[in-house]
N, C-alpha and C positions, 0 to 999 in steps of 0.2 A: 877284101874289106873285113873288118874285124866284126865280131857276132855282138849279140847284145849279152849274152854268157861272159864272152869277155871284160864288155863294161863293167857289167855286174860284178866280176871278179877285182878289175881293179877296185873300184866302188867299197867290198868287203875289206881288202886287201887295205885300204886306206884307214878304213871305221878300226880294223884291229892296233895297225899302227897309232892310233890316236889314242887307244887303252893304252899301247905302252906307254906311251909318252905321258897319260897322266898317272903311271905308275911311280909314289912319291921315292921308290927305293932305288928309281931307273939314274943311272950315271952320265956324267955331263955326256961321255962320250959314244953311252948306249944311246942317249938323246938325239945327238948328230946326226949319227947312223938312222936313227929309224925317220928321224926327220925330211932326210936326203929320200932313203926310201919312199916316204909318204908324198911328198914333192914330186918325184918320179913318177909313181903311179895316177895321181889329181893331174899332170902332163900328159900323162897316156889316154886320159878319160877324156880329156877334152880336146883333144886330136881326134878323138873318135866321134866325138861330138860334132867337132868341125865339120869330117867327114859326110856325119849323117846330113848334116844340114844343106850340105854342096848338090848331096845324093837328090836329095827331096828337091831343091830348088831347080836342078838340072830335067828331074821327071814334071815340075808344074810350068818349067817354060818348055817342056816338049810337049807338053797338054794344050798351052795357051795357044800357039802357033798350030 
């Protein structure tokens, strides 16, 4: 299972991608590139997310039972 370091990393990793991109000197095709990037990483984070949430629910129906 991935850390919350992790999260956090993609989470950064996202925030910096997003300076590029409003960088006004950035090129259609540096755009693309970090866009795909940025896409890719907000994917990862919220697979992780999914995960956490599967985790938790599986430990409060093993509590309720």
């Amino acid at each position: 299972m991935a850390t919350s370091k992790d999260f956090e990393k993609k989470l950064e990793s996202s925030k910096e991608i997003l300076q590029k991109l409003m960088d006004p000197e950035v090129t259609l095709q540096d755009s693309v590139k970090h866009y795909k990037e940025g896409m890719k990483a907000l994917s990862d984070a919220q697979k992780m997310l999914e995960e956490a949430k599967l985790e938790f629910e599986t430990i409060k129906d093993a509590q309720d039972h």
